[in-house]
C-alpha positions, 0 to 999 in steps of 0.5 A: 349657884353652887355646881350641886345644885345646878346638877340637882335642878338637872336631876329634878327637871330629867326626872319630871320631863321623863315622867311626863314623857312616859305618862299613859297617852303620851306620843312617845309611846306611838313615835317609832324609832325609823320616823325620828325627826332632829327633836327626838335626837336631840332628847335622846342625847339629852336624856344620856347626858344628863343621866351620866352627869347625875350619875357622876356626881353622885359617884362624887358625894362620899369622902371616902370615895372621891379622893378627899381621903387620897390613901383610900384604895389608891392602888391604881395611882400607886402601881402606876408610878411603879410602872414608871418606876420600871417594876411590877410591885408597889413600891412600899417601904414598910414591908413588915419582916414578920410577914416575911417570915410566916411560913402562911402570910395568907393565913389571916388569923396567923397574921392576926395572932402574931400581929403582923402589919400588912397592906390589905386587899393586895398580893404578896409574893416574895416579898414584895405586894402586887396589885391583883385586880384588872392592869388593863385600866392602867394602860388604857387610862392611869398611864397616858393620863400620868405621862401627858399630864405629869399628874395621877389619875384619880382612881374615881375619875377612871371610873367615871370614864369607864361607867359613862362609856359602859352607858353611852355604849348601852343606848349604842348597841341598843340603837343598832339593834333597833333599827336591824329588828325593832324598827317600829320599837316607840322611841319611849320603850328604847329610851327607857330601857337604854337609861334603867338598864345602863343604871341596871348594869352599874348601880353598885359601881356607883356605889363603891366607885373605885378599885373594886368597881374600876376594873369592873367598870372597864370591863363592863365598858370593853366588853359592851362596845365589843358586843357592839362591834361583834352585832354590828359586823353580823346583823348590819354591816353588807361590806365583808371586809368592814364587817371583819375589821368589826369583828377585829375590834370587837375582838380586841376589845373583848380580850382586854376585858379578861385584863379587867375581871375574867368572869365579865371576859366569859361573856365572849362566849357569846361570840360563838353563835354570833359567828355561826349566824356570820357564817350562814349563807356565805361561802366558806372559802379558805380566804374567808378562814384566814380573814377571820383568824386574823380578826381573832387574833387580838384574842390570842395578842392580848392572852399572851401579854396577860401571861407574860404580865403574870408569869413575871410576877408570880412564875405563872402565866395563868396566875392574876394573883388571886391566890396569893391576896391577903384578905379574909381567905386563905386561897393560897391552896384553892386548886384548880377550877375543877377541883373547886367546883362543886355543883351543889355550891354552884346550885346554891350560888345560882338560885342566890345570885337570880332569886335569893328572897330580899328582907325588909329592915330599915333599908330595903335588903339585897336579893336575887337580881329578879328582886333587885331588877324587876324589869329583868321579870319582864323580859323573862315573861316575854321570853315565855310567850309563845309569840314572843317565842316565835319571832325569835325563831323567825330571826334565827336568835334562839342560840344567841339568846340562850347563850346570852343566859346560859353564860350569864350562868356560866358566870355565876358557877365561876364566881361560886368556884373561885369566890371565898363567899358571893357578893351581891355587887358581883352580879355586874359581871353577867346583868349585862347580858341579861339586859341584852336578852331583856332588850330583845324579849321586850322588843318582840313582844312589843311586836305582838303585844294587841295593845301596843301603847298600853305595853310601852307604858308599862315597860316605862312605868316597869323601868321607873320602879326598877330605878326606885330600887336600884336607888334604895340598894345604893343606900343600903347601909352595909359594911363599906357602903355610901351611907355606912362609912360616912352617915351624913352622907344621907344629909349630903343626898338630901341637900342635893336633891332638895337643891341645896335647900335642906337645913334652911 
């Protein structure tokens, strides 16, 4: 029996088992979370194992993704070595003199016409090409792996590290959220939002699963575990001194997120009234004042590095190599945030990134997250219910959860300013914290719902056809995609998931 199909039979036997769980009736609509006995661990564990093993996998399935063709978007493999080597450019031997030359190597349709060959999606500075996506993968993985192993990481397998630390650090803060506000909350509503929403927050990682979605991934993955760290320091840790070296990790950990991709970093807004409700209540004493800059001061650290990292590649600090990437764009002249924004672009960007309208063709087309995500409907709708409204108010919430949207906007204006064109896979860099407000919407409506068992059920029943388009979109064939490069990749999908059996 071949691992694909063991790994299909899983798949089937999760699916069916959920199914089942989340039928009208069942007991786990009534099993609160505070009375949970050894099985209900068990099949929480379960249930996070087995989606990270299928999602794996499926991340595995196309060629061109999953090392079988060793040169595709090898960058991060390539700039460790150089790293090794003692310098911050790729080592290429095959630098074409005419790019040197052209008084705008940026220009694509000047390299175009005087047939210049060059190395796509990277920097070129100077002379020589650099690796403008997130470095910070490369220091929490690419190197250690190479130094202790004497082999290069795979740039899919960091992925899949990252994607299964984004998942597991999902059902994590979701967990410590429930036992601080949703006690009560039916082990079936938490399962299932842990399981959609992690899935929610990584659908196209798993479809473009390496460079692009590495430093997104890890990203995604700091940046999770740092919330995780920030909520419990306020809302569930009684000891001061641990809740500050809470505070400390998450700190760390959410500036290593602007090494990976900046936009997902601005989600460390959200700190701020996090650090407000901290405040509430406690003495604020200068001793006080002093433990909490120190516990900030991995932000400051890691900001220094990160520009110490750029001024010596491109005599900027505040330069991720960005402007100077040969793509389609020549943003070598884009100027500062400020003279790019344009608040007419950042409306059209905004409605394009939450409701932009989906069309039908052969695949389902892209949208709105609000058409990709369904579920995210739900907790809107719940944020809208005036009881719903009031117990937000009753926790004193209402800052963190308007900052969790106002940033996830936030994110959106950036990504219109800086971007050339918006792409739909940029909507990871803010789902994350729409699915944190989802999380408490949906709670707190739980809490007031007349019907309670009825309401879990159609939260689980919500989620299971947010997952049916999460998977038509990973099999949207579009330029890059699974099923475009590689179209017997359909058959591939089908024998896994007919356990091995299409064709026979």
């Amino acid at each position: 029996m071949t691992g694909s199909v063991i790994v299909g039979i899983l798949f089937w036997l999760g699916l069916l088992s959920l199914l089942i769980l989340v039928r009208p009736g069942a007991g786990i609509h009534r099993t609160g979370c505070s009375r949970l006995k050894r099985k209900h661990y068990l099949l929480i564990f379960t249930v996070m194992v087995v989606w990270i093993a299928g999602m794996a996998k499926v991340m595995s399935l196309p060629p061109n993704w999953n090392g079988e063709n060793p040169e595709h978007k090898d960058q991060y493999e390539r700039i460790t070595e150089s790293f090794l080597n003692g310098h911050l450019y790729f080592d290429y031997d095959d630098v074409d003199p005419k790019l040197n030359a052209m008084e705008n190597p940026y220009d694509r349709e000047a390299r175009d016409r005087e047939q210049v060959c060059y190395h796509w999606d990277h920097a070129f500075y100077n002379g020589h090409y650099y690796m403008y996506f997130g470095v910070v993968p490369v220091f929490l993985l690419f190197l250690p792996f190479r130094v202790i192993t004497g082999y290069a990481l795979p740039t899919l397998y960091a992925t899949q590290i990252f994607a299964a630390g984004f998942t597991i650090g999902i059902f994590a803060l979701f967990w410590n959220l429930t036992k601080k506000f949703f006690q009560d909350l039916p082990l079936s509503i938490y399962l299932d939002l842990a399981l959609i929403l992690s899935f929610t927050c990584l659908r196209y990682t798993i479809k473009f699963p390496i460079l692009y979605q590495t430093a997104v991934s890890a990203g995604l993955c700091l940046a999770i575990w740092s919330m995780f760290c920030f909520t419990k320091a306020v809302w569930t840790e009684k000891r001061e001194n641990k809740a500050i070296l809470l505070a400390a990790l998450g700190s760390l950990l959410g500036g290593l997120v602007f090494g990976c991709r900046p936009t997902i970093a601005l989600g460390n807004l959200v700190v701020i009234p996090l650090l407000i409700t901290f405040l509430k209540g406690r003495q604020v004493t200068i001793g006080l004042i002093l433990r909490l800059a120190a516990a900030a001061l991995p932000y400051v650290v890691v900001a220094a590095l990160l520009m110490i990292y750029n001024r010596a590649r491109f005599g900027n600090p505040f330069e991720f190599g960005q402007s100077y990437q040969l793509t389609i764009t020549d943003q070598s002249s884009y100027g500062s945030f400020w003279t790019r924004l344009d608040p007419a672009a950042a409306l059209n960007g905004i409605i394009f990134s939450f409701a932009q309208s989906p069309t039908v063709s052969v695949w389902l087309s892209h949208g709105g997250v609000l058409w990709e995500c369904p579920i995210l409907v739900l907790g809107f709708a719940a944020c809208a219910d005036q009881l719903t409204k009031r117990k937000i108010r009753e926790n004193h919430l209402s800052c963190f959860l308007l900052a969790l949207l106002l940033t996830s906007v936030l994110i959106v204006v950036f990504q219109t300013a800086w971007s050339p064109k918006l792409l739909y896979r940029y909507c990871e860099d803010y789902l994350w914290l729409l699915v944190i407000l989802l999380f408490f919407a949906v709670g707190f409506r739980h809490q007031e719902a007349e019907k309670p068992e009825r309401y879990a059920g159609g939260v689980c029943w919500l989620s299971v056809a947010s997952f049916f388009v999460g998977c038509l979109i990973i099999l949207i064939q579009e330029e890059g995609s699974l099923t475009a490069t590689q179209p017997e990749l359909i058959g591939k999908i089908v024998g896994f998931l007919s356990l091995g059996t299409h064709g026979l």
